[in-house]
N, C-alpha and C positions, 0 to 999 in steps of 0.2 A: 368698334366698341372698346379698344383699347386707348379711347381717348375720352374717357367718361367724366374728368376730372374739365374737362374742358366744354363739354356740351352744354347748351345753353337751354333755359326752362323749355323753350320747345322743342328745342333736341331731344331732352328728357322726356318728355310726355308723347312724343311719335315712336322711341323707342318701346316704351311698356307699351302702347296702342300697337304696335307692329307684332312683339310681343306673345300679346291675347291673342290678335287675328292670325298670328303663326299656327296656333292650335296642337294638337299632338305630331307635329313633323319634326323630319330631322333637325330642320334652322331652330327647333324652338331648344332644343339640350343645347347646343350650339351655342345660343344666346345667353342663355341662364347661367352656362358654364362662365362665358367671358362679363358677363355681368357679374356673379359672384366674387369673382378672382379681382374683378374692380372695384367693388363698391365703396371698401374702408377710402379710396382717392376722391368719390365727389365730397366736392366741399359746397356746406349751405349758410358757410358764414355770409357772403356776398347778395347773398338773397333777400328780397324786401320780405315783411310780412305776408303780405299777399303771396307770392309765390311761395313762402313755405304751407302755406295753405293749401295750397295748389299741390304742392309736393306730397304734402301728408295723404291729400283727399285721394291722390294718385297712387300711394302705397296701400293706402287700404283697401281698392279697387283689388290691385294686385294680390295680397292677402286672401278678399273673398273669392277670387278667381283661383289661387294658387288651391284653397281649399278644398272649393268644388270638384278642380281637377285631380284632387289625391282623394276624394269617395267617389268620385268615376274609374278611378283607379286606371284613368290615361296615362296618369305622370308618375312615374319611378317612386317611392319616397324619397329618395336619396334629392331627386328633384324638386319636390315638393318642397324636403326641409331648406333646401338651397332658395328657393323663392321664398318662403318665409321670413329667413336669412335677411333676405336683401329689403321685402316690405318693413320687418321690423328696426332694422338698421336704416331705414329713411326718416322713418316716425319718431327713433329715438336718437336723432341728430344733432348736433348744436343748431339751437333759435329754435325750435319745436316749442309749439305753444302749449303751458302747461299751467294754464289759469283756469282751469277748471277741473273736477273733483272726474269727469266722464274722461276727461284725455290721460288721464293718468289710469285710470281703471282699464283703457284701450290699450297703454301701454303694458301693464301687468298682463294682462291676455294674453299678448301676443308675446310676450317674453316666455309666462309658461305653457304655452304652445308650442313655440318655436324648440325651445328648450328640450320638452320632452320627443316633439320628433326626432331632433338628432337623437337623442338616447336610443329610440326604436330604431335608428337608424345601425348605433354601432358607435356612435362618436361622443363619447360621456364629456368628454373634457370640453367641448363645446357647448355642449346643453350645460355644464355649470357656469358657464358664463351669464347665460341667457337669466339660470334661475338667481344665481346673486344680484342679477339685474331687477329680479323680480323682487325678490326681496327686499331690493332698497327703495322700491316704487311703491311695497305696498307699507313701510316704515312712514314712508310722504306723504301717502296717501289718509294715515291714521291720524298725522301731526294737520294737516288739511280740516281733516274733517271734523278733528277735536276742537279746531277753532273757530270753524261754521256750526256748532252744531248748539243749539238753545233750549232742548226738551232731554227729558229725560229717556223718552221712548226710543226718538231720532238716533240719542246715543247709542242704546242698545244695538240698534238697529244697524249701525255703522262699525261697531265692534264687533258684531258678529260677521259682517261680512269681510273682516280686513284679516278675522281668524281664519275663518274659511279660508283665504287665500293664500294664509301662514301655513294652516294645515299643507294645501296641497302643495306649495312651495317644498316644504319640510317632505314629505312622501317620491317626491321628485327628486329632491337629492340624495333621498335613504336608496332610493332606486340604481340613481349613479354610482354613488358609495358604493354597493353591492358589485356593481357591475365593474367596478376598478378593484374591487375585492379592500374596499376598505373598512374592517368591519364595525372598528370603533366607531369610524363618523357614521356608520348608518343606524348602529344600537342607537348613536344619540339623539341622531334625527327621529328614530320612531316611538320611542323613551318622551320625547318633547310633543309629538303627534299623541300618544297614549293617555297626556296631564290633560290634552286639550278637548277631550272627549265628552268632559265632563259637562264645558257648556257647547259641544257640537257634536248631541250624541246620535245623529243621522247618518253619522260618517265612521261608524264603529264596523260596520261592514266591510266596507272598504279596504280599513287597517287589518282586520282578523285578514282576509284574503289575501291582504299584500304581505304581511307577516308568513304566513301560508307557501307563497309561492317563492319566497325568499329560503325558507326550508327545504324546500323540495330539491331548488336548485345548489342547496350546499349539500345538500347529501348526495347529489348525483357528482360531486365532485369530491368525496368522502371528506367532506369538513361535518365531521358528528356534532363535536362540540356548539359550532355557529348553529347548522342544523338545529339541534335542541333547543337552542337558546328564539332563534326563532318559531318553532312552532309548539313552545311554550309560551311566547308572547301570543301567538292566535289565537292559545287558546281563551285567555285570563282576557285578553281583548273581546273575543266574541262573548263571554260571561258578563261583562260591562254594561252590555247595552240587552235590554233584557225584548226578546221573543225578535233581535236585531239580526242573529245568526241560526240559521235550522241547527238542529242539533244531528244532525244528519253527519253536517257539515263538519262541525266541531269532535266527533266520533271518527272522521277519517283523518282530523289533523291529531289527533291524540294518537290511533294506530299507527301512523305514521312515525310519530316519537315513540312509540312504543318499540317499534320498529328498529328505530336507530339504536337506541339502547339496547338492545337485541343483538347485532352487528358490533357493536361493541366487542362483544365476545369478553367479556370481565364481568364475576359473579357480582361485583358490588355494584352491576348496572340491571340484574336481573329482576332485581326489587322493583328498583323504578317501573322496569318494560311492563311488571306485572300491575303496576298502580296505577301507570295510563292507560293502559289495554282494560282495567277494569273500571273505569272511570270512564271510557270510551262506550263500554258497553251499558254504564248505566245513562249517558246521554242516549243513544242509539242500540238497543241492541240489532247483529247484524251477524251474516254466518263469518265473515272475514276478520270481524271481531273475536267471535268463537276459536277461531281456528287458530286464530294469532297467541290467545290466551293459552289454549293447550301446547303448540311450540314456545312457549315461556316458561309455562310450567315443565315440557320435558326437557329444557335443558337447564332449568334450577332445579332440576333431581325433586321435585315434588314428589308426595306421598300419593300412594293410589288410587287414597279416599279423595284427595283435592284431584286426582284428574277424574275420577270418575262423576264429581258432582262438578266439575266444568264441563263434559260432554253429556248431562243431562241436561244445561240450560239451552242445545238445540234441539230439543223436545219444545220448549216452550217457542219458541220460534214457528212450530210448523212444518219444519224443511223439509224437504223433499227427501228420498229414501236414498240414494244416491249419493247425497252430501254425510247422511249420516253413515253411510258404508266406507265412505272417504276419510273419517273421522276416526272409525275401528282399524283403518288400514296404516291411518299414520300410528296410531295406538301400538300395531301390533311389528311394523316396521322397525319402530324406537325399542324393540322388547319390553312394552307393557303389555304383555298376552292377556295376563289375569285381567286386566282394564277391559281392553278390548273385546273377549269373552263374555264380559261380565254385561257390558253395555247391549252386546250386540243381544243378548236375551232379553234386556229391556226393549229393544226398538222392535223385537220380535213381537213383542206380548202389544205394543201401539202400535203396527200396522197391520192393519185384517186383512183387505184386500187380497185375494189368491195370489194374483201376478207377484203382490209386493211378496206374500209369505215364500213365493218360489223364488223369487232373487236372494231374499233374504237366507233361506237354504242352502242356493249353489254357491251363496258369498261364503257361510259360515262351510261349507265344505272346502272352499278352496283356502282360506284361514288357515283350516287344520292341515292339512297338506302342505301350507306351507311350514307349519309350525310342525311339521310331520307326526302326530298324531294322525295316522295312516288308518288304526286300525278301527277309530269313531268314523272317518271321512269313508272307508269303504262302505260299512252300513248304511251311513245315511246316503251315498252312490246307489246302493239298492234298492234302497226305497226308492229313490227319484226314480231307477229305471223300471222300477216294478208298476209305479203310478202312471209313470210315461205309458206305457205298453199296456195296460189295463184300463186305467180312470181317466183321467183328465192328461192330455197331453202337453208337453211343451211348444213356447211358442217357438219360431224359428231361431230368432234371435237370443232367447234359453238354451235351445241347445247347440248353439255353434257358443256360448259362453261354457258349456259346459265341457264341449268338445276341447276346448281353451286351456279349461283346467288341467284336463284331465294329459293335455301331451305337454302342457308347462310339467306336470309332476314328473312325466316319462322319462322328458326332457334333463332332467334333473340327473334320472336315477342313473340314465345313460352316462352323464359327464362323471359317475362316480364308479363307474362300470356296474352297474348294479343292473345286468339286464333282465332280469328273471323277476322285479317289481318292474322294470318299465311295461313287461309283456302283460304285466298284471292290469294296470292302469290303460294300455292300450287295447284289452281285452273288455273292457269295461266301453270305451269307444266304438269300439267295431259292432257292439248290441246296440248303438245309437245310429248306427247303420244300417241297419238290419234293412228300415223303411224308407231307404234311398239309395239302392243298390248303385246309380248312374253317379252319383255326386264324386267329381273328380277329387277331394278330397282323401277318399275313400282308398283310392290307388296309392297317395303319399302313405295313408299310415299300414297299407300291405306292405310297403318296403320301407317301411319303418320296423315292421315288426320280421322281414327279412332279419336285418342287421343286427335285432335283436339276438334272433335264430341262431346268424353263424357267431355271433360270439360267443353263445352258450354251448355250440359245438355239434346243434341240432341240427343237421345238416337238409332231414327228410322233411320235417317241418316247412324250413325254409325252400326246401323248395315248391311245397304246398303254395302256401305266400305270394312266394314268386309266379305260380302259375296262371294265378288269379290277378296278379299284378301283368303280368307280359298280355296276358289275354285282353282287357281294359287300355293300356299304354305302352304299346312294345316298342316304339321307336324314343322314347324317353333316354336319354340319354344317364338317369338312375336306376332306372331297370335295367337299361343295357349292362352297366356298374355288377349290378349284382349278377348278373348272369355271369357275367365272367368271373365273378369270385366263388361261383358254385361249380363252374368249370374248371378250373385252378385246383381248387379240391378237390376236385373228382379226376385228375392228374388228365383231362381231357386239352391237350396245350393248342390242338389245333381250333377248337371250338374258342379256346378265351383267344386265338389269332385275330378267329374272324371277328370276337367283337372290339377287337383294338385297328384293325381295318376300317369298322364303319364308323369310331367313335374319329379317324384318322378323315372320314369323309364328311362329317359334320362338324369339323376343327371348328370352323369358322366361322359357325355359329353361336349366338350368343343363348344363357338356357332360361327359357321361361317359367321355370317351377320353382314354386314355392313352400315347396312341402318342408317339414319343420327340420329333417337331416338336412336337405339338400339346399336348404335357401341360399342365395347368394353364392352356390359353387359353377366357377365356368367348366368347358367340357374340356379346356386345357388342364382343369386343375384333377376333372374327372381319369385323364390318362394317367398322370403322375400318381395319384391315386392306385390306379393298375399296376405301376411299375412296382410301387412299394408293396403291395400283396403279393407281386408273384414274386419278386424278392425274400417277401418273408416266408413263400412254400418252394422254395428253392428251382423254381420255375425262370432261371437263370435267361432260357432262349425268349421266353415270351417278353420278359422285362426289356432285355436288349432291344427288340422289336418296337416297344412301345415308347425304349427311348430314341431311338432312331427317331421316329416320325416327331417326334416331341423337339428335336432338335431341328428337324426341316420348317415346322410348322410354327413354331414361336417367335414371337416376334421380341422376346423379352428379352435379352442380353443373359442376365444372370441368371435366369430359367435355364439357356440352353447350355452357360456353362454348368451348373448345377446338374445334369444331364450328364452333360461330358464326363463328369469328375464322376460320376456312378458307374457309367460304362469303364471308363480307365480303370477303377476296383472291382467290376467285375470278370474284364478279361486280364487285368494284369498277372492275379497268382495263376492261372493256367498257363499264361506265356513264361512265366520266371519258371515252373516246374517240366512244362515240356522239354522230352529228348530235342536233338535240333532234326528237325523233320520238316516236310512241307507244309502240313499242319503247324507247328509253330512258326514258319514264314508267313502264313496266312494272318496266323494273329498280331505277328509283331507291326505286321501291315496296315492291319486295322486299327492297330494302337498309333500309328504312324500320323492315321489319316486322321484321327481325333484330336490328336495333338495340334493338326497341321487347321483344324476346324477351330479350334480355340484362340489358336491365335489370331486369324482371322480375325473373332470374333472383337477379339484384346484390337486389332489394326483399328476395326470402325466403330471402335465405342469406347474406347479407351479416353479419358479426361486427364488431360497433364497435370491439373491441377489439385490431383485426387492427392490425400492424403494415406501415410503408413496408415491408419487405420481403416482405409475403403475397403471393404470386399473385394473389388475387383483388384486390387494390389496384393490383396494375401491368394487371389485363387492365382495369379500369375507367377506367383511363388511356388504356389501347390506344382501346379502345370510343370515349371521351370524343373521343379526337383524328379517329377514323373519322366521327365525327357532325360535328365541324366542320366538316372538309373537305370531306365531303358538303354540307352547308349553305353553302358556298363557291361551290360547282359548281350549284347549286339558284337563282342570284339571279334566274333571268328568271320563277320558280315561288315569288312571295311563301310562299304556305302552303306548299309543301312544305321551303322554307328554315324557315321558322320552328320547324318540328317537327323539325328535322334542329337546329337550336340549340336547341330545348326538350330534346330527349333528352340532349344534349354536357351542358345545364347538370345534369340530374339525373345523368349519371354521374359529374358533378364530384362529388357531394355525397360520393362513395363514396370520393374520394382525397385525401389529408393538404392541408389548408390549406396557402398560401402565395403571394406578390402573383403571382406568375403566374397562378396558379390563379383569382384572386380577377380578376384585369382578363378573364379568358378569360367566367368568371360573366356580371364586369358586361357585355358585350358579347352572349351571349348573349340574356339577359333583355331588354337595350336595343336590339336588333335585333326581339327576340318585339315588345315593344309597341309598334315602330314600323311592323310589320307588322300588328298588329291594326290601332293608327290607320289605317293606310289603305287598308285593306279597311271599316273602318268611315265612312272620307269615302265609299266607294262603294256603300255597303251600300245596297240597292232600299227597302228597308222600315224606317220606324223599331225594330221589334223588334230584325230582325236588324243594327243598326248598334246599338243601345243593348246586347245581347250582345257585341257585340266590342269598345265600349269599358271594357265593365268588365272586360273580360279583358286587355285591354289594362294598362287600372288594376290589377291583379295583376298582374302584370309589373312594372309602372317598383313597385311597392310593393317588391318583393323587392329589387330590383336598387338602389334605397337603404339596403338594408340593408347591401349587398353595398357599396356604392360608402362609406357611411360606416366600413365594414372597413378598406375598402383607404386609405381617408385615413388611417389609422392606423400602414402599413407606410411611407411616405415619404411626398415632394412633388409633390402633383398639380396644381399651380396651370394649368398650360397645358393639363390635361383638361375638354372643354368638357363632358362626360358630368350632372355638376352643374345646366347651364343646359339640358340638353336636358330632363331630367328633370322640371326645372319647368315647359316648354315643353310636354311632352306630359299633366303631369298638367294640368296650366292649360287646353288643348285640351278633354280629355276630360271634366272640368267643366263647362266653357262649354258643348258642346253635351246636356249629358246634364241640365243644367240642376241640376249637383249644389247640396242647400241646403249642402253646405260651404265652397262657392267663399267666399263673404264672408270667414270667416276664414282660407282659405288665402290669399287675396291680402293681408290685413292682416300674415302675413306676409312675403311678395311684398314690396310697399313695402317693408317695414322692413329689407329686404337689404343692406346698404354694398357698394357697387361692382356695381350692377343695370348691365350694358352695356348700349350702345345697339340691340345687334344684339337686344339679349334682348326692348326694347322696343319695337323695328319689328316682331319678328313678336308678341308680344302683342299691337298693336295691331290688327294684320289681320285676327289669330285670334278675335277677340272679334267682331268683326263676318263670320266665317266660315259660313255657314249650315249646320247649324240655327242654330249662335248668335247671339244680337243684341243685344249687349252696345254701344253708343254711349257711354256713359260711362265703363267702362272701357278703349275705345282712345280716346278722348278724353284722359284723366290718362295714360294712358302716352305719346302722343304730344306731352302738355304736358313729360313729363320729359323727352322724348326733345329737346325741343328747347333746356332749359334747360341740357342736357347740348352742346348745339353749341354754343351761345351761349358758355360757358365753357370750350372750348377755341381754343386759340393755336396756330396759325391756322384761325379758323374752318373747315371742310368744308360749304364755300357749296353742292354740289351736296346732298350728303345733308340738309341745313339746308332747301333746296328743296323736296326731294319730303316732310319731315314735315311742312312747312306749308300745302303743297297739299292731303295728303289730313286735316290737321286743320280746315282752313276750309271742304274736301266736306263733312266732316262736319258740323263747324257749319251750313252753309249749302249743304244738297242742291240741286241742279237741280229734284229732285224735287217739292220744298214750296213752294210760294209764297204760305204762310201767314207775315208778315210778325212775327204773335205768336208762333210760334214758332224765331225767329232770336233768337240773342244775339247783336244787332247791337253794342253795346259790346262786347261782347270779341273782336266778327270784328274789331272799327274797331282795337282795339289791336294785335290780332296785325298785321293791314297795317301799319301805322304800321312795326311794328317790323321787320316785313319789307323796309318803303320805307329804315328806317335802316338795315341792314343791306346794301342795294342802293345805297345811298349810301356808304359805309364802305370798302366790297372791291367786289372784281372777279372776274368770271368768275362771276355769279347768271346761272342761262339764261334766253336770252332768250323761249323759249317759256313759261317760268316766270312771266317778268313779264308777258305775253301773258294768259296766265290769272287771273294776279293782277287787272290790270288790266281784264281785260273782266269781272270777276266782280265787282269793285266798283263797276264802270257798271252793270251790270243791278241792284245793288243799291239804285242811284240812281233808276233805271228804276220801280224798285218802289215805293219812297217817294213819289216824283212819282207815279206812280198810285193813293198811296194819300193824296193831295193835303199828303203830307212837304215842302214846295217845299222848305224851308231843308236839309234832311236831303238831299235830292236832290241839292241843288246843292253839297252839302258831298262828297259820293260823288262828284258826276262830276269836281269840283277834285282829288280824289285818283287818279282815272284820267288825267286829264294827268300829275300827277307822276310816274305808273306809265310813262307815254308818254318824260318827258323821258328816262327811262333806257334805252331800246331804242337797240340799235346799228343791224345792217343790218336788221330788222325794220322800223324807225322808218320810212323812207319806205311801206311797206307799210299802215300805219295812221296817220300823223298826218293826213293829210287827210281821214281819212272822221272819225279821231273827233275833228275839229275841227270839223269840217261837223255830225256828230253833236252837240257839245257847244254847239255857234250854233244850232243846232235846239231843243234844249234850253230854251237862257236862250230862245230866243225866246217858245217854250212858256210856260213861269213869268213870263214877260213880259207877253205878251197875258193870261194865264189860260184858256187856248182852254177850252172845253169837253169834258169828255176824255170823254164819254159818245157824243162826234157821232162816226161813220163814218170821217171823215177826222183826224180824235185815233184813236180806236184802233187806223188803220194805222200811223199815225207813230210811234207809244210801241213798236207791233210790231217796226218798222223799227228802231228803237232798240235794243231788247231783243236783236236776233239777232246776235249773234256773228260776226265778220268771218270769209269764208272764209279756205282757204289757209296760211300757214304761221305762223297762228298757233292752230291747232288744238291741245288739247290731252287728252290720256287721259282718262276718267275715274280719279275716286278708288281705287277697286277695284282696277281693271286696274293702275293705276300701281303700288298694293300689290303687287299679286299679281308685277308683272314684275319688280318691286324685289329682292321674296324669293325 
């Protein structure tokens, strides 16, 4: 098929014969498709007369076939106009024979045929092809006929048919027009169809209906204006042609525009609305007419005498009693009461009927009740029930309308807490009762009037109510309701237990009642319900209970945090005010475990994408601040604080970043691992201390993540959060004997601005046990002192105590292994301690006390390890130590001058240090003067320091 341009006349003719006999199969869309897409290529210039003949007789085959098959509705339209397509495009070919007045009338056909399928189709811009085609066939067709034509009748007679075709040409394109939303070219096309009516007024129909449906569809697309404009034309059209259009007809195309202008919504359109709608109703009157005209008049603020002599013309109609009760309801909706009033005792006094006089009755009672004239509607309530129960009874469907009324009024009185008229109005109900004890009905408005009861405070009543209600419907899950609220009251906690137990065993059901309180309430909503009454009678235990189960059993996310967040307020002020007791560990526990439920909850339902304004973002705030606070109140219970800040910080994770948010982090996390550390200095067992320090070490690990954050929102220079961090990882190292310590400290050193505070406690900590680190507080106590030494003015006391515990260090009490002293650099540190006690003022004097007796026993040591010259170099420096003592000096210069003459004497003679009487003297030498020049050890000093 894609060689169509080249088939020859028989080729051509076995194809559409293949074609037809394809029938509705797959091959045939197949074929039509690649046909259509070819057809502008055959060419018929090459063709004899004869075979265009042949060609034509073979399109028009195809045409009646194409037809057939679109009112059998085998072939697609879409396929249908596509076969048209191709039959019309064969017939209107070049060399097509056009010598006679029938083949040009073949061709207009099938042009607006064609033409108008595609339109139905969807495809406008095609069908104009087709109809300007037509167009200019039937222009040829006029000029044809005008010059064959001899009679005067013949003429007519050919004029009229070439209009006709003008006509529906012209409708055809108003069609398209519309459908392209062209609106000018379609007013003009049916503007030109309207002049033509005159001599082809059989076709006035036609135009009313298409004008007609051209309106409908600009108003459904809110084009009022075109709307108007078209079924204003419908109208003055179907007027044209006279008895051409029912008036029926012409009465819904006027409501229609009355309509529009209506929609409008602009008082300068309300005129009009009211002149078609009236003008409507005098072609047709109709109740939709009626009803149209009364909403025009209530919203052009009409006078009362004009609505009321509008909703008498459905009197003249007939209508049924229904529509006219419809009629007083919108009357009295819009607050025209007096109207509606006024009318409804006319429709009373026309309809006899008993049934009709008793609706008309319950209607007018239920009117006043809504308009709350209560105290007409009671009376005439009286009577109805006095007639019911004596004379003529209602029928079923009277009194479940009346039943209607009367809990819509209850209903009412309830929402404005007015219960003592709803009991009124439900009391009125229950004598409609009377003759149908069984009618489950009957049970909702017992516990309607329950609820009544205990708002009013009637407690005895209500439980009357209620008895009559449990007795009829005890497994009701609103009976159950009330029962436990009469329990509650009656401070009986264990009874409203058990019914928050069963209402816990039928969670899962969904509740079939439909009684006027309880409609549409689940039994989830029925607990929540319970929590908040026994909340409000200060029934604290039972509430708890009910939110407990409320929390197991919901599947709603924000239900159970909403749960949570009532239980956390209600044992929080009990936990904040209790002494500390086991009773308050119970509760801090339970607040523990709520916490630890919420987050949870925030872990599997949490949306990343949720915005600062989610619920679930501000209760994870709420949560967050509830866990600090607790952790506040928690300080004398390390571990239980520290889970009370572990929780604050994971609910943080749920709430939008920002440095609040971000110092609240680091404080959490920096609290957690200072709490592990020190539960890990106490920890019994190496395991369980080497567990807590790496948990520990997760902690400060986060909280530098957190803290290099927050460096980022401003200036933290005066947060010591930085040094502590280093403090506890440096700890947690040391004893855990991490292999990373080396290069964590190579950074350590290389810090600018390491304080001094940073490096008194590193020094400590290094020798803290387990750790035993001597070389590392040894360099930090050497910086620590380079660091005094370089400030103006010296801090002579702190200067003291680092050189104390650095020459401990160097030279323990403990050792008196003489090889393992670094006696040169103890001799320079003293030196430089002597210069610096020389220098300034206020070194203490217990200070130089230690100095000095530590570099005699130094001496001591040397001379026993027959040092003389090193000995005697040691004790000259312990006088220089001497010369500097204030009121101590008399305390010690005569012993260690007597000491120091003992001495030289020693190294004088060479006594023998082996004899009895050398080993007590060097002993007597060695010991440390009592009294007030005692001093700490190194340790202790540390530890009293820090």
């Amino acid at each position: 098929m894609d060689g169509i341009a080249d088939l020859s006349i028989m080729d051509f003719k076995e194809v559409i014969k293949t074609m037809i006999i394809t029938g509705n199969s797959w091959r045939l869309h197949e074929m039509i498709d690649k046909f259509f897409m070819n057809i502008s290529n055959f060419n018929r210039k090459s063709l004899t007369e004869v075979q265009n003949i042949q060609i034509e007789e073979i399109a028009v085959n195809l045409w009646n076939w194409a037809t057939a098959k679109r009112l059998e509705l085998s072939v697609r339209k879409s396929q249908a106009a596509k076969l048209c397509y191709i039959a019309c495009k064969l017939v209107c070919m070049h060399g097509v024979s056009v010598s006679s007045e029938e083949a040009i009338q073949r061709q207009i056909l099938m042009n607006m045929k064609t033409g108008k399928q595609w339109l139905d189709t969807g495809n406008a811009q095609i069908a104009d092809e087709f109809f300007q085609a037509a167009m200019a066939n039937l222009e040829k067709l006029y000029s044809r006929l005008m010059q064959s034509c001899h009679t005067e009748t013949n003429l007519s007679l050919y004029k009229n048919t070439v209009e006709k075709g003008i006509f529906h040409v012209l409708s055809y394109q108003a069609e398209s027009a519309v459908a392209q939303g062209d609106f000018k070219k379609a007013s003009i096309c049916v503007l030109r169809c309207k002049d033509m009516l005159i001599r082809i007024p059989e076709m006035t129909k036609y135009l009313h209906v298409l004008c007609y449906n051209f309106g409908v569809e600009s108003s459904k697309q809110n084009k009022y204006r075109e709307s108007s404009f078209w079924l204003s034309q419908s109208y003055d059209i179907g007027k044209m042609g006279k008895d051409s259009v029912e008036p029926e007809m012409l009465a819904k195309g006027l409501r229609l525009l009355a309509t529009i202008y209506l929609n409008c919504d602009d008082e300068a359109y309300y005129n009009k609305a009211l002149i078609a709608v009236i003008v409507a109703n005098k072609e047709h009157l109709d109740p939709a007419g009626l009803f149209l005209k009364m909403r025009i008049l209530i919203k052009g603020k009409a006078f009362n005498e004009e609505l009321l002599e509008a909703a008498k013309e459905v009197l003249y109609l007939a209508m049924p009693l229904e529509f006219c009760l419809s009629i007083i309801q919108f009357l009295i909706d819009n607050k025209r009461d007096s109207v509606g009033f006024c009318f409804l005792k006319i429709i009373a006094d026309h309809f006899k009927l008993p049934e009709h006089r008793k609706r008309i009755l319950l209607f007018y009672i239920d009117m006043l009740l809504q308009v709350d004239q209560d105290v007409i509607a009671e009376e005439k309530i009286k009577e109805i029930l006095i007639d019911h129960q004596t004379r003529s009874r209602l029928t079923r469907a009277l009194v479940n309308w009346l039943h209607n009324i009367l809990w819509g009024k209850a209903t009412r009185c309830v929402k404005v807490q007015n219960y003592a008229d709803a009991l009124r109005w439900y009391s009125y109900s229950l004598k409609l009762y009377e003759c149908d004890q069984a009618d489950m009905d009957l049970v909702k408005l017992k516990r309607n009037m329950v609820s009544c009861y205990l708002s009013l405070k009637q407690l005895d009543k209500a439980k009357e109510a209620l008895a009559e209600a449990e007795q009829q419907d005890p497994t009701n899950i609103f009976t159950q309701y009330y029962i436990f609220k009469i329990a509650i009251l009656d401070g009986e906690a264990y009874r409203a237990l058990q019914i928050v137990s069963a209402l816990k065993i039928s969670m899962e059901e969904d509740s079939e009642d439909c009684g006027l309180i309880e409609n549409g309430v689940s039994t989830l909503r029925i607990l929540s319900l319970c929590v908040e009454f026994a909340l409000e009678n200060e029934q604290q235990f039972v509430a708890q209970k009910a939110l407990e189960y409320l929390i197991q059993l919901s599947k709603d996310p924000r239900e159970v945090l909403e749960a949570l967040k009532c239980l956390v307020r209600i044992i929080l002020p009990q936990a904040f005010y209790l002494p500390e007791s086991e009773i308050k560990k119970k509760e801090m526990n339970r607040l523990l475990s709520y916490l630890d439920t919420a987050l949870l909850k925030f872990s599997q339902h949490f949306d990343d994408t949720s915005s600062t304004l989610d619920p679930m973002v501000n209760d994870a705030n709420w949560f967050r601040k509830i866990a600090w606070n607790l952790a506040l109140q928690s300080e004398k219970d390390l571990e239980k604080m520290k889970n009370f800040f572990m929780i604050s910080y994971e609910l943080s994770l749920f709430c939008p970043s920002d440095q609040g948010l971000l110092i609240a982090q680091k404080t959490c996390l920096l609290v957690a691992a200072a709490v592990d550390l020190e539960q890990g200095r106490k920890a019994t067992t190496t395991y369980e201390q080497n567990k807590l320090l790496r948990m520990a070490l997760e902690q400060i690990q986060k909280c530098k993540n957190v803290w290099n954050l927050l460096k980022q929102t401003g200036d933290f220079s005066g947060d010591d959060c930085g040094v502590m961090l280093l403090l506890y990882e440096f700890e947690v190292k040391t004893k855990t004997n991490d292999p990373s310590l080396h290069s964590f400290l190579q950074s350590v050193w290389k810090m600018p601005g390491l304080e001094s505070r940073t490096l008194e406690i590193m020094a400590s900590l290094a020798m803290d046990k387990p750790a035993h680190y001597p070389t590392i507080a040894q360099k930090a106590l050497k910086k620590l002192l380079l660091i005094y030494r370089r400030k103006v003015p010296i801090n002579v006391l702190r200067y003291s105590v680092c050189m104390h515990n650095l020459i401990d260090l160097l030279v323990s009490d403990r050792r008196w292994n003489m090889a393992l002293y670094p006696l040169k650099e103890v001799w320079g540190h003293l030196k430089s301690a002597l210069s610096l006690i020389r220098q300034t003022k206020g070194y203490p004097e217990e200070e130089i006390v230690w100095l000095m007796i530590k570099a005699w026993n130094i001496g001591i040591l040397m001379y026993s390890r027959n040092k003389y010259i090193s000995a005697e170099r040691w004790a000259r420096m312990t006088l220089e130590f001497l010369d500097h003592l204030g009121s101590l000096k008399t305390n010690y210069e005569a012993k260690m001058k007597l000491l120091y003459a003992n001495l030289m004497e020693a190294l004088d003679e060479r006594l023998d240090l082996r004899s009895p009487e050398m080993t007590e003297r060097i002993r007597a030498l060695a010991v440390p003067p009592e009294g007030q020049g005692s001093v700490p050890s190194t340790n202790m000093a540390a530890h009293n320091h820090l």
